[in-house]
N, C-alpha and C positions, 0 to 999 in steps of 0.2 A: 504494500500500500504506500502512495509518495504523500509524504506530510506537507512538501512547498515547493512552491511552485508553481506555474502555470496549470501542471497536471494535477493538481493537488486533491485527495481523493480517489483519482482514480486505482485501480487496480490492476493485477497481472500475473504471467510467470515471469520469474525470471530467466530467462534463456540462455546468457552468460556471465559470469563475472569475469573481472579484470583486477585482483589480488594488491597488485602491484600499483595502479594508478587510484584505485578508492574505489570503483565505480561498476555498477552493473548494467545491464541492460535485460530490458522488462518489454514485452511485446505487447503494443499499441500504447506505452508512453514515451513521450519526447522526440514523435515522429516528425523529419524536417524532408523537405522536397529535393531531392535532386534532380536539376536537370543535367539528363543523358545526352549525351552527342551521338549522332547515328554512326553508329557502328560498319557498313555496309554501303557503297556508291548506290544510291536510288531508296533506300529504305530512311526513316521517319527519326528525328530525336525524338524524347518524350520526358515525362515527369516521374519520375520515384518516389516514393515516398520508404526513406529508411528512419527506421525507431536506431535511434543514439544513446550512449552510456550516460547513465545520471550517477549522480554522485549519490555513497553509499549514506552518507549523512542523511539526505534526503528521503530515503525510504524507512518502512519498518516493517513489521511482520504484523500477520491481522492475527488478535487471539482471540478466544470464546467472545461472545458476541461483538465481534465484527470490530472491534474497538484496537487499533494500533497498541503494541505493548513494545517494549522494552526486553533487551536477552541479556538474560546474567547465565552464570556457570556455577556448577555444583560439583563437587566429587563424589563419588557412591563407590559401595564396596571396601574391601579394607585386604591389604597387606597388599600383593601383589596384583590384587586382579581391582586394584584403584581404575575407575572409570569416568572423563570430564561427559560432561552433559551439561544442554544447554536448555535452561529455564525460562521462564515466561518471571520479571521481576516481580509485579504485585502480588500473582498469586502462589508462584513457586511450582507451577506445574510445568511438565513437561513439555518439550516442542517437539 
């Protein structure tokens, strides 16, 4: 779900992230027009439309009733078989 924004509100998957630059990309947000050059002597340029990476600040995850939440971490299990897991912060439930 992206908190600000132009898209603000809307929803989506995410289809990639990018680790390294902050930012993921969510299909059918922050779609910008490219115009294409014709590829081909006699064939047509045209208009694209590609969804672009938003920054990871910008988004959050939806939790139980639909309402944007916050991801904390928890460890579970003890001695060797320690496992991180990632929480929903208000309520402490699972993601």
């Amino acid at each position: 779900m992206v908190t600000t924004g132009k898209d603000k509100g809307k929803e989506g998957k995410v289809v990639r992230a990018y680790p390294k630059k902050g930012e993921v990309l969510i299909e059918g947000v922050n779609v910008k027009h490219k115009h294409q050059r014709s590829t081909k002597r006699g064939s047509q340029g045209q208009i694209v439309e590609r969804p672009m990476p938003i920054d990871v600040s910008n988004v959050s995850i939806k939790g139980k009733g639909g309402k944007p939440v916050r991801v904390g971490y928890s460890v579970e299990g003890e001695g060797d078989k320690k496992k991180k897991v990632r929480v929903a912060r208000p309520s402490g439930e699972k993601i």
